[in-house]
DSSP file (Angstrom, degrees, kcal/mol; ACC not computed):
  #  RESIDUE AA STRUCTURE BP1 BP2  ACC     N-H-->O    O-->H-N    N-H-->O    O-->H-N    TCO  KAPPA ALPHA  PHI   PSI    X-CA   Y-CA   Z-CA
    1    1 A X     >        0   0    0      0, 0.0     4,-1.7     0, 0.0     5,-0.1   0.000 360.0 360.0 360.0 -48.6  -13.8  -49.1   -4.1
    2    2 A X  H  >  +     0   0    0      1,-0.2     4,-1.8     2,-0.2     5,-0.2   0.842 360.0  58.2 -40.1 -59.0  -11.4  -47.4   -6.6
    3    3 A X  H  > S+     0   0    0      1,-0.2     4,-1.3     2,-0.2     5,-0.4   0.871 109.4  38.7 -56.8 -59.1  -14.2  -44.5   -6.9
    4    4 A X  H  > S+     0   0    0      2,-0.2     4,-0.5     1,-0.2    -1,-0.2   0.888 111.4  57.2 -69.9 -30.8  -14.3  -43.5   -3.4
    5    5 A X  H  X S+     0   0    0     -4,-1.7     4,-3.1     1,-0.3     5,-0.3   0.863 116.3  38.9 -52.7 -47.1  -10.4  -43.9   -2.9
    6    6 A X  H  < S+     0   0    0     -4,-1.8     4,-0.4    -3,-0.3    -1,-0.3   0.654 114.1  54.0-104.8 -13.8  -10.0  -41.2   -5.9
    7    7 A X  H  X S+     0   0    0     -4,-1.3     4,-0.6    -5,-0.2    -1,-0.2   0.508 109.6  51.5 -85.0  -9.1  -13.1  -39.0   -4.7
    8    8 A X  H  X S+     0   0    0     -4,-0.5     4,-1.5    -5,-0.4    -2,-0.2   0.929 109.8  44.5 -92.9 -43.0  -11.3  -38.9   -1.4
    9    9 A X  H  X S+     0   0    0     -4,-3.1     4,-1.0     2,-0.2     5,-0.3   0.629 115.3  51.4 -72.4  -4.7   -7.9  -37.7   -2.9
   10   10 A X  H  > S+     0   0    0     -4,-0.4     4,-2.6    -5,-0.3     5,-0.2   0.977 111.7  47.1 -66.1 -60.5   -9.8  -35.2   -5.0
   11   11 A X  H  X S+     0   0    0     -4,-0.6     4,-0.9     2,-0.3    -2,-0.2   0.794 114.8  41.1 -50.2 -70.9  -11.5  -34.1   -2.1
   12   12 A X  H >X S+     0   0    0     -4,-1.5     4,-4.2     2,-0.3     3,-0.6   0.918 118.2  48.3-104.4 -58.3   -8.2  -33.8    0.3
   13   13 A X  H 3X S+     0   0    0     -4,-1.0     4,-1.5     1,-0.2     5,-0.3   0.919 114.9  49.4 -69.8 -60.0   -5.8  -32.0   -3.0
   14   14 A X  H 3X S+     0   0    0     -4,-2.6     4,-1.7    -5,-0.3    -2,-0.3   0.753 115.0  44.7 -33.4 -40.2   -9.0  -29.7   -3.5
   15   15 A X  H <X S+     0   0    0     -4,-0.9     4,-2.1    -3,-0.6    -1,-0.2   0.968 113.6  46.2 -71.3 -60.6   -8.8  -29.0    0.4
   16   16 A X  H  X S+     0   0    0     -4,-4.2     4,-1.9     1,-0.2    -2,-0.2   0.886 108.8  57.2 -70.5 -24.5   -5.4  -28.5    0.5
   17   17 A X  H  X S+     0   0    0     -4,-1.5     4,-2.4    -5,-0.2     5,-0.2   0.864 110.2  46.9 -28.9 -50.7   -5.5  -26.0   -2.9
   18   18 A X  H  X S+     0   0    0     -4,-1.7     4,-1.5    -5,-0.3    -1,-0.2   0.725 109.2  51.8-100.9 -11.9   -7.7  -23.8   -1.3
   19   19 A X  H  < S+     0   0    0     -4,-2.1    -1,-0.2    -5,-0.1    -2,-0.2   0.716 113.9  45.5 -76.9 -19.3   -5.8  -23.7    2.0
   20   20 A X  H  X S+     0   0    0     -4,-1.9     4,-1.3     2,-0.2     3,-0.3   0.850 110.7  50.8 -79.3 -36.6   -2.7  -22.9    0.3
   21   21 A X  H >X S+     0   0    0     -4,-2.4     4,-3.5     1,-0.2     3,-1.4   0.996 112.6  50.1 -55.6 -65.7   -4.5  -20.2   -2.0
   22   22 A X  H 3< S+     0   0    0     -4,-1.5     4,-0.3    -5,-0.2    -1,-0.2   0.614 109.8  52.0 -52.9  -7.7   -5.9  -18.7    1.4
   23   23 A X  H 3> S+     0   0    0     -3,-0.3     4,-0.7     2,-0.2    -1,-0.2   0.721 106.9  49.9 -99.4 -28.2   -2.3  -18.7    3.1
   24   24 A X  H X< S+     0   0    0     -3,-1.4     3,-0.5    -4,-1.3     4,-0.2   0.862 109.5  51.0 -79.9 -35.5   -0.8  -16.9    0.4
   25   25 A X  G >< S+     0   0    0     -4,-3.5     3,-0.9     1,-0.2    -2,-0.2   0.881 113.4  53.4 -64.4 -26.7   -3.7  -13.9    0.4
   26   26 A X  G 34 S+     0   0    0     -5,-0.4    -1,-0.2    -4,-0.3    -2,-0.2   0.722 103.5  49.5 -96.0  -2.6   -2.9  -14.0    3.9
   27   27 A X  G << S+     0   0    0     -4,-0.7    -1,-0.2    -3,-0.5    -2,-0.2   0.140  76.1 132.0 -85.3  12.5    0.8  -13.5    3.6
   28   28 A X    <   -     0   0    0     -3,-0.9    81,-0.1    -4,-0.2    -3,-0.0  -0.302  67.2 -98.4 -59.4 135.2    0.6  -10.6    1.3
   29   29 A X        -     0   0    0     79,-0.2     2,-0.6     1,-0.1    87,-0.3  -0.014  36.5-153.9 -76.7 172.2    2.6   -8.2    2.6
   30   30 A X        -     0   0    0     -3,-0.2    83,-0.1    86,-0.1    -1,-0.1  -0.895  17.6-114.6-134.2 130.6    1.9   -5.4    4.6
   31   31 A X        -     0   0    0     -2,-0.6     2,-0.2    81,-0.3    83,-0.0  -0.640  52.2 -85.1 -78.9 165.4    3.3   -2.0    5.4
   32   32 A X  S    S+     0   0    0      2,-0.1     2,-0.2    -2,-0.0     3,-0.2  -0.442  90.2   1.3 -65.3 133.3    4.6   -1.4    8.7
   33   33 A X  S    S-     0   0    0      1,-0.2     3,-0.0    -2,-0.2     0, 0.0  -0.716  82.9 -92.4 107.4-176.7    2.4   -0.4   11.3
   34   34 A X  S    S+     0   0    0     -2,-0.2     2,-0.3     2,-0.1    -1,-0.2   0.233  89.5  66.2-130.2  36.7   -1.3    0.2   11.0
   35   35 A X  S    S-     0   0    0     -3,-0.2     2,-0.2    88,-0.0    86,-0.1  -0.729  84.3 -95.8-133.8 175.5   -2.1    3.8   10.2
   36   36 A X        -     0   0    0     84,-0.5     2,-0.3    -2,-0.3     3,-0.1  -0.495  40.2-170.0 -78.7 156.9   -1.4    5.8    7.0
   37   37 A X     >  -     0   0    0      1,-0.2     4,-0.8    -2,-0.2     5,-0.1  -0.976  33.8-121.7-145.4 169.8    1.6    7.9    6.9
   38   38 A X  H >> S+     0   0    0     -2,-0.3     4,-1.5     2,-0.2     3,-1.2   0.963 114.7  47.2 -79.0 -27.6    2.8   10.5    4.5
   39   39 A X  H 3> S+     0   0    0      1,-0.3     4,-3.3     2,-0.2     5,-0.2   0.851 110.3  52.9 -48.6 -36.5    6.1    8.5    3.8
   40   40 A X  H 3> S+     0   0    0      2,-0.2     4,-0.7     3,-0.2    -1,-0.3   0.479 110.2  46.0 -93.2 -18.6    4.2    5.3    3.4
   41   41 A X  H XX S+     0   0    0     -3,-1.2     3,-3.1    -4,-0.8     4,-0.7   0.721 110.0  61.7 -77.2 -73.2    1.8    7.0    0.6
   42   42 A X  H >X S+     0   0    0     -4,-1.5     4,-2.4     1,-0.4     3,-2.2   0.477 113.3  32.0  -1.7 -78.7    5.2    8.5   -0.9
   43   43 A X  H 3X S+     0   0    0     -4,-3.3     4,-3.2     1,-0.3     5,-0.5   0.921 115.1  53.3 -58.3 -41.5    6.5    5.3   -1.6
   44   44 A X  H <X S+     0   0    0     -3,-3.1     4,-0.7    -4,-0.7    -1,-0.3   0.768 109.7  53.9 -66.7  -6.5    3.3    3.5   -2.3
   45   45 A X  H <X S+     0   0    0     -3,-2.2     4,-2.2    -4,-0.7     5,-0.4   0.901 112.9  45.3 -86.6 -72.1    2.9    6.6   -4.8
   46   46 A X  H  X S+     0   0    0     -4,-2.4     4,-2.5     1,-0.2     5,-0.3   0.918 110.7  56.6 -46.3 -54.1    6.7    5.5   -6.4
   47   47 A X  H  X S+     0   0    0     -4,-3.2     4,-1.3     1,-0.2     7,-0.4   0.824 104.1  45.9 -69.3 -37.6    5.8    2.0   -6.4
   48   48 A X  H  <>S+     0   0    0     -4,-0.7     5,-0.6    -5,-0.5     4,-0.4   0.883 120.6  36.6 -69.0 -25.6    2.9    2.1   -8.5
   49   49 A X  H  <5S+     0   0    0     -4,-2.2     3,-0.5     2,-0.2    -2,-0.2   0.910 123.1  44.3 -94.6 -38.0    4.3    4.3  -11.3
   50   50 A X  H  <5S+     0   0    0     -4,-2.5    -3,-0.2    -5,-0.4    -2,-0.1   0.973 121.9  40.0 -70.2 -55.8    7.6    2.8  -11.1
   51   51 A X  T  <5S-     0   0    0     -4,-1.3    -1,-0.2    -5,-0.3    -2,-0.2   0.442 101.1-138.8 -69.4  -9.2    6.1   -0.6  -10.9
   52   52 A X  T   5S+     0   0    0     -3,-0.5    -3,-0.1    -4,-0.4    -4,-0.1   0.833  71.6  20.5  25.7  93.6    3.2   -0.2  -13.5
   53   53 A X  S   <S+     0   0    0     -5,-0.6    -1,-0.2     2,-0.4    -5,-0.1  -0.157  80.8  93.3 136.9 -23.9    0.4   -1.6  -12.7
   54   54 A X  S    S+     0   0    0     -7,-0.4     2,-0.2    -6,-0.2    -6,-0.1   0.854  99.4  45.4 -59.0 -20.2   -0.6   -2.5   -8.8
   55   55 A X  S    S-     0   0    0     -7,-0.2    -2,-0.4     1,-0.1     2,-0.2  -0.618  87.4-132.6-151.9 134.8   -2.4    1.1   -8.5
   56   56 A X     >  -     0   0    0     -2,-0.2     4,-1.4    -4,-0.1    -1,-0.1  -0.203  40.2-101.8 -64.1 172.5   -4.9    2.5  -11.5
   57   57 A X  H  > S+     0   0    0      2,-0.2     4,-1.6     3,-0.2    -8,-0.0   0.563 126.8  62.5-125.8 -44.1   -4.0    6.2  -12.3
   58   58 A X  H  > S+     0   0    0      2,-0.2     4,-2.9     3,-0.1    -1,-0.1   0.853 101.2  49.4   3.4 -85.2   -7.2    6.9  -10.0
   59   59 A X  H  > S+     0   0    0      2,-0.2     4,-3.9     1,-0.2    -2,-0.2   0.964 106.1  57.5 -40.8 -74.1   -5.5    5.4   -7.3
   60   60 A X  H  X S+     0   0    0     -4,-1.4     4,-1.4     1,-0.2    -1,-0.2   0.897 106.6  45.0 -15.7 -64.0   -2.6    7.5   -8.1
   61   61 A X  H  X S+     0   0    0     -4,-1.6     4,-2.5     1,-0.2     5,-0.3   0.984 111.2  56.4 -70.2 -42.6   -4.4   10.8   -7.8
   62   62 A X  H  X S+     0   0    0     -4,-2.9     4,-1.5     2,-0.2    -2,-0.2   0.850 108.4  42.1 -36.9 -53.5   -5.8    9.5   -4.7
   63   63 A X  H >< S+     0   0    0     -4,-3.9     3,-2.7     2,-0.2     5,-0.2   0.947 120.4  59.5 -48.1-100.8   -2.1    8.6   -2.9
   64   64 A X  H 3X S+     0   0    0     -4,-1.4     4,-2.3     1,-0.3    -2,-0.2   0.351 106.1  37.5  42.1 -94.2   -1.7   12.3   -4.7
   65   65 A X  H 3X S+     0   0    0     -4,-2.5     4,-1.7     2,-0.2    -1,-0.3   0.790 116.3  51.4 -72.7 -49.9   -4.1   14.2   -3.1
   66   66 A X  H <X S+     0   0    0     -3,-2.7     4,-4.2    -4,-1.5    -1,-0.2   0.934 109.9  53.0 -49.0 -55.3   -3.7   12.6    0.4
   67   67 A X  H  > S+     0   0    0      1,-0.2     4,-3.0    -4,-0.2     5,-0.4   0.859 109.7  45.0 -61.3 -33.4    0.0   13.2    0.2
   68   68 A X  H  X S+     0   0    0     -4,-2.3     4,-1.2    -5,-0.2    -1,-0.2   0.972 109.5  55.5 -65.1 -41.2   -0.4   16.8   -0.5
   69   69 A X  H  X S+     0   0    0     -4,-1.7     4,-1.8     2,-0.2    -1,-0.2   0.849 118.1  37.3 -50.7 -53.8   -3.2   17.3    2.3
   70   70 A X  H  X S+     0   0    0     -4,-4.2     4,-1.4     1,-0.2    -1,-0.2   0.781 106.8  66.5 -83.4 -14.8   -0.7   15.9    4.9
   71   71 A X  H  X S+     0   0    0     -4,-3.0     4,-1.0    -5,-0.2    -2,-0.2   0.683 113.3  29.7 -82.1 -31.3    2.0   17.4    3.4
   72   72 A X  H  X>S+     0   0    0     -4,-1.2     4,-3.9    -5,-0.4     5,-0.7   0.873 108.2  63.1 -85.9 -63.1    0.7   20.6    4.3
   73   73 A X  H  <5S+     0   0    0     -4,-1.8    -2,-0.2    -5,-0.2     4,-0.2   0.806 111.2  47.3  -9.6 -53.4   -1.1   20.0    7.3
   74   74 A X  H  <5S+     0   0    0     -4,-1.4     4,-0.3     2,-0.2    -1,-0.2   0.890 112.9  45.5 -69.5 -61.8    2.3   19.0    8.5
   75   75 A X  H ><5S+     0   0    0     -4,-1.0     3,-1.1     1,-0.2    -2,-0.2   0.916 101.6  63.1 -32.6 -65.7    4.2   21.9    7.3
   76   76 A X  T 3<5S+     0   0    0     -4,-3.9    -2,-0.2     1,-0.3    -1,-0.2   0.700  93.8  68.7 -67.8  -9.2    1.7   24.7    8.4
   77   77 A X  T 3 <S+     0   0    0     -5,-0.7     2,-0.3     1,-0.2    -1,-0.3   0.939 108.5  11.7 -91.9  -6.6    2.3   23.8   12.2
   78   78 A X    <>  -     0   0    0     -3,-1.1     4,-0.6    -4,-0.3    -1,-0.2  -0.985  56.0-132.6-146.1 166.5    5.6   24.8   12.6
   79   79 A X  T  4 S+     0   0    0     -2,-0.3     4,-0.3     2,-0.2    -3,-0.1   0.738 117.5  52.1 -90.2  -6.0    8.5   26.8   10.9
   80   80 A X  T  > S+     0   0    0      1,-0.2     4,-4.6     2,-0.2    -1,-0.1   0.880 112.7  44.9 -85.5 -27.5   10.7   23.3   12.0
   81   81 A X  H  > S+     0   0    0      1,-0.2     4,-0.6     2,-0.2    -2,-0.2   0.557 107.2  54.2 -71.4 -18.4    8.2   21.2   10.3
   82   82 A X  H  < S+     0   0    0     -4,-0.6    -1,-0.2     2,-0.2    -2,-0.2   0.755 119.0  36.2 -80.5 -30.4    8.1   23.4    7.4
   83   83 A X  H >> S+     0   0    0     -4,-0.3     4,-1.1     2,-0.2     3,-0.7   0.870 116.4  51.8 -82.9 -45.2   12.1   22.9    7.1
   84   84 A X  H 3<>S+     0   0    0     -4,-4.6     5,-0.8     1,-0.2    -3,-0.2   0.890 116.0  40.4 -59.7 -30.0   12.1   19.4    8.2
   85   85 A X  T 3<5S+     0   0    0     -4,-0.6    -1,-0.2     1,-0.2    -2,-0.2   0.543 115.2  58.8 -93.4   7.1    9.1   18.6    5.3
   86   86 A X  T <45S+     0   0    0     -3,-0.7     4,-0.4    -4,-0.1    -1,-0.2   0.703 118.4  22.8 -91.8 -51.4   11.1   20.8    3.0
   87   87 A X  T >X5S+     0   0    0     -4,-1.1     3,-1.3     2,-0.1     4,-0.6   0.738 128.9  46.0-103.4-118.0   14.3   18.9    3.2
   88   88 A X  H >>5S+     0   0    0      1,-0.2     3,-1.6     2,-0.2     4,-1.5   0.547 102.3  62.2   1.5 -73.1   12.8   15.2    4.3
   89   89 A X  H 3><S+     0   0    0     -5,-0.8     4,-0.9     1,-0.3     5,-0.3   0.876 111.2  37.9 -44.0 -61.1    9.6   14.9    1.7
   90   90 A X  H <> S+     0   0    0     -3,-1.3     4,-1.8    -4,-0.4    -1,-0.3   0.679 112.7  57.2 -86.7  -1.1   12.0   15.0   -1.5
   91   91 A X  H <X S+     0   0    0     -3,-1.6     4,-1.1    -4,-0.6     5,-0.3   0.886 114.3  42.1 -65.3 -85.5   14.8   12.8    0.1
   92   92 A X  H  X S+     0   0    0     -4,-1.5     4,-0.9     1,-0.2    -2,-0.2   0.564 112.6  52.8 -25.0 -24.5   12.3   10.4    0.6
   93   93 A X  H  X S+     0   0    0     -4,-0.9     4,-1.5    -5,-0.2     5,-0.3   0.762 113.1  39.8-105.5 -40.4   10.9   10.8   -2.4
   94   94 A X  H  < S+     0   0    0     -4,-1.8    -2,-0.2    -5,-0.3    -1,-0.2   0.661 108.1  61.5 -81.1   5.7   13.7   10.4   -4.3
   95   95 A X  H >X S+     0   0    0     -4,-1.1     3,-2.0     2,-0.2     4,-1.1   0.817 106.6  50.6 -81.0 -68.2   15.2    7.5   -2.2
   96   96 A X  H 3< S+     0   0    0     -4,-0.9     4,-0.4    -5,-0.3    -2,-0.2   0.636 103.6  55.4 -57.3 -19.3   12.1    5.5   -3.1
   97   97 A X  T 3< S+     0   0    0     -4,-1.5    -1,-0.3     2,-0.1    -2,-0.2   0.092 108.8  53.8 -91.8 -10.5   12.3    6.1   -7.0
   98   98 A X  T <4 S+     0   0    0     -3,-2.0    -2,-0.2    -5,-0.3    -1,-0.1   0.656 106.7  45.1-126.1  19.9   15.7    4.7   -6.7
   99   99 A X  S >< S+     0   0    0     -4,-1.1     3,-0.5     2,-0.1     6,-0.2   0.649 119.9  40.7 -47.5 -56.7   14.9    1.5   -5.1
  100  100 A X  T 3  S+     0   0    0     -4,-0.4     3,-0.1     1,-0.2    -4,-0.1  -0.365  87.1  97.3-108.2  57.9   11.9    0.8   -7.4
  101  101 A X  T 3  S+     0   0    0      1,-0.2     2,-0.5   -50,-0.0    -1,-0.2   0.599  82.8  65.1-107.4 -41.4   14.0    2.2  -10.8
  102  102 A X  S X  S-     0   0    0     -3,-0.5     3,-3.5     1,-0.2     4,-0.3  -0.800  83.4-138.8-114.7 152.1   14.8   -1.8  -11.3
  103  103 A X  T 3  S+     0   0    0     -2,-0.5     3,-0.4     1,-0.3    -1,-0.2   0.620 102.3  68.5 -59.8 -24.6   12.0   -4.4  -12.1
  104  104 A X  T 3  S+     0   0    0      1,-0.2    -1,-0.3     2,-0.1     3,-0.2   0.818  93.8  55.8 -63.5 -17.6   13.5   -6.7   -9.8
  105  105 A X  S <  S+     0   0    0     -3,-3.5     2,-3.6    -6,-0.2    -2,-0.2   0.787  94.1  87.5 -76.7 -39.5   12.4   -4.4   -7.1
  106  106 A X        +     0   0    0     -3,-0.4    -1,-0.2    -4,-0.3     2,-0.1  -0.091  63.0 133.3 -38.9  22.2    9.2   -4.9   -8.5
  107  107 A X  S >> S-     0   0    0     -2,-3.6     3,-5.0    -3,-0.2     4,-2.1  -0.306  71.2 -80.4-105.2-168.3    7.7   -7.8   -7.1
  108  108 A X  H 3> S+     0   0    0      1,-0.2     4,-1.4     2,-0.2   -79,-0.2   0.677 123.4  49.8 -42.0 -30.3    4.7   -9.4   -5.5
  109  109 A X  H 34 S+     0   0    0      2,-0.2    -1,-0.2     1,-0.2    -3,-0.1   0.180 101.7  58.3-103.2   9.4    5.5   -7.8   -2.1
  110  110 A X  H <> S+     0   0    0     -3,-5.0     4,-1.7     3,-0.1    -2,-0.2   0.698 108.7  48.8-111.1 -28.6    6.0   -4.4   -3.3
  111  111 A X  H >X S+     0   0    0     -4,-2.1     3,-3.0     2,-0.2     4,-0.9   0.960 108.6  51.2 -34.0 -81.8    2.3   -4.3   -4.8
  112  112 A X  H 3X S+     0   0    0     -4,-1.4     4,-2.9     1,-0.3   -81,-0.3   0.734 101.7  52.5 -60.6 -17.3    1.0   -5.3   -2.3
  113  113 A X  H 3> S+     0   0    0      2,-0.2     4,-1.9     3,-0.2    -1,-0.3   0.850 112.8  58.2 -68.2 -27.7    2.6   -2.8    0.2
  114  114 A X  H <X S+     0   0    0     -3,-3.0     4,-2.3    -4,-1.7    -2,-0.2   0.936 110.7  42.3 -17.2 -72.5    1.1   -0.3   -2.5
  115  115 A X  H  X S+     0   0    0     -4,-0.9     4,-1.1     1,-0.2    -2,-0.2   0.809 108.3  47.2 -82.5 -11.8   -1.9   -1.6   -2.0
  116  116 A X  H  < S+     0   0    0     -4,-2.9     4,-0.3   -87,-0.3    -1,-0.2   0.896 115.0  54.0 -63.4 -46.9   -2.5   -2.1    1.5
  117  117 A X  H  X S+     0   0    0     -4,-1.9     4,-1.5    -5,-0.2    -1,-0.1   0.876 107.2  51.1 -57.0 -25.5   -1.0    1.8    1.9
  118  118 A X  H >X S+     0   0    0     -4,-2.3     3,-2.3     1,-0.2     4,-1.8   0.934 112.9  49.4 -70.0 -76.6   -3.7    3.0   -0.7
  119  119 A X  H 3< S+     0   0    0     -4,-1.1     4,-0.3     1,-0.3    -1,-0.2   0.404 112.4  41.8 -14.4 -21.3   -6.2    1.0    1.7
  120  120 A X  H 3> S+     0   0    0     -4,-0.3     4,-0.5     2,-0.1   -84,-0.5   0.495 114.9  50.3-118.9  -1.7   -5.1    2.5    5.0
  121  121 A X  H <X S+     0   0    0     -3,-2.3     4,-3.6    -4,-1.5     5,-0.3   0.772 109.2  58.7 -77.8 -53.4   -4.8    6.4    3.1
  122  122 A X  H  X S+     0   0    0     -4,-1.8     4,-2.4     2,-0.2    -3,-0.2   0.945 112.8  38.5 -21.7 -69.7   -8.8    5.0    1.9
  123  123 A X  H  > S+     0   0    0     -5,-0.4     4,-1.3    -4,-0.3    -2,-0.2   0.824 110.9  55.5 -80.5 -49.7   -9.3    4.9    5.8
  124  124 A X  H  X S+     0   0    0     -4,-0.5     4,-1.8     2,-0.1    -1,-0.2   0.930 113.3  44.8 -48.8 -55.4   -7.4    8.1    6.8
  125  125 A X  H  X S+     0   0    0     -4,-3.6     4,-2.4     2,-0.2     5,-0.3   0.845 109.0  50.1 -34.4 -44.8   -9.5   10.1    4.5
  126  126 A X  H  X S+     0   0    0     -4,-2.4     4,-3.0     1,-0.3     3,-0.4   0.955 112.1  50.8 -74.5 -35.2  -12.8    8.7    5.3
  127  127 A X  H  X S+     0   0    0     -4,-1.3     4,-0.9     1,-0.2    -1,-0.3   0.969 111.8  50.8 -66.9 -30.0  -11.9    9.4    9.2
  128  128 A X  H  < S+     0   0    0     -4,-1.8    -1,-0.2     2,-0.2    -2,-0.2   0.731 115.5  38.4 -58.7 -26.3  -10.9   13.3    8.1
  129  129 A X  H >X S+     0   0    0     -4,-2.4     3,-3.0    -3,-0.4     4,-2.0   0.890 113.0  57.4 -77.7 -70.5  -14.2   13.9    6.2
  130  130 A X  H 3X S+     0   0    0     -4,-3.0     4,-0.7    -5,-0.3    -2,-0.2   0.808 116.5  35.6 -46.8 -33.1  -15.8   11.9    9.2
  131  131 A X  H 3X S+     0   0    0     -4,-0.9     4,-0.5    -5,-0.4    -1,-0.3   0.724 120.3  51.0 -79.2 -28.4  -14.1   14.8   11.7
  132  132 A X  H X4 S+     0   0    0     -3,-3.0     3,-0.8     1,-0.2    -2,-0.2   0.952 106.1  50.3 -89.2 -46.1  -14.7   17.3    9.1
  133  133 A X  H 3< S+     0   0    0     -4,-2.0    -1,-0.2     1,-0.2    -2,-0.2   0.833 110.2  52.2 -27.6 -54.2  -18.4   16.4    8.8
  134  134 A X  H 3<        0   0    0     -4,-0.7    -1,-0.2    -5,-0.4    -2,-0.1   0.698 360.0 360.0 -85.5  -5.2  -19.0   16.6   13.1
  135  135 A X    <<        0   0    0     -3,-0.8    -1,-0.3    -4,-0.5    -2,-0.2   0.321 360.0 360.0 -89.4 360.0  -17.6   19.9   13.2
């Protein structure tokens, strides 16, 4: 009797463990929105170096490479968008590098808004090669 009693709480705190584990991956934070943006690599760009570690070096160049791509893109269509990304980009950029300058800034919910932006930059790419590709 003792045996089933205690294979039934095993059973229940096992149940609940793995429903709490699966509630905390699912409250990993998220940037706002759904799409990629260039502000939202910017920062996720600040938050990995600043924060050392969420992001591989990889990663980095990826964020990198995106930002620069949109960063022109954006620019070259107009001479107001060339002033505005002139002016804007390094505000932003330096805004975000003095948020995540202390470690307290540095927690679990600023990873993971790192990574989820590298992940929706992932997904912006492959659909620009996919466009670039039909053309």
């Amino acid at each position: 009797m003792t045996t089933t009693w205690a294979n039934r709480a095993s059973t229940l705190l096992l149940a609940l463990c793995a429903a709490a584990a699966s509630a905390a991956e699912a409250n990993a934070e998220r940037w706002p929105g759904t799409a990629a943006s260039i502000g939202g690599a910017i920062a996720a760009r600040v938050i990995a170096v600043k924060c050392a570690g969420p992001l591989t070096p990889a990663e980095i160049g990826e964020l990198d490479t995106y930002i620069d791509e949109r960063q022109t893109a954006f620019m070259s269509e107009s001479e107001a968008n060339q002033r505005m990304g002139e002016t804007v980009f390094p505000i932003l950029a330096r805004d975000y590098d003095r948020t995540y300058a202390s470690r307290e800034a540095c927690d679990a919910a600023a990873r993971d808004m790192a990574k989820d932006m590298l992940e929706r930059v992932r997904q912006a790419q492959h659909e620009l090669k996919k466009r670039a590709e039909a053309k």
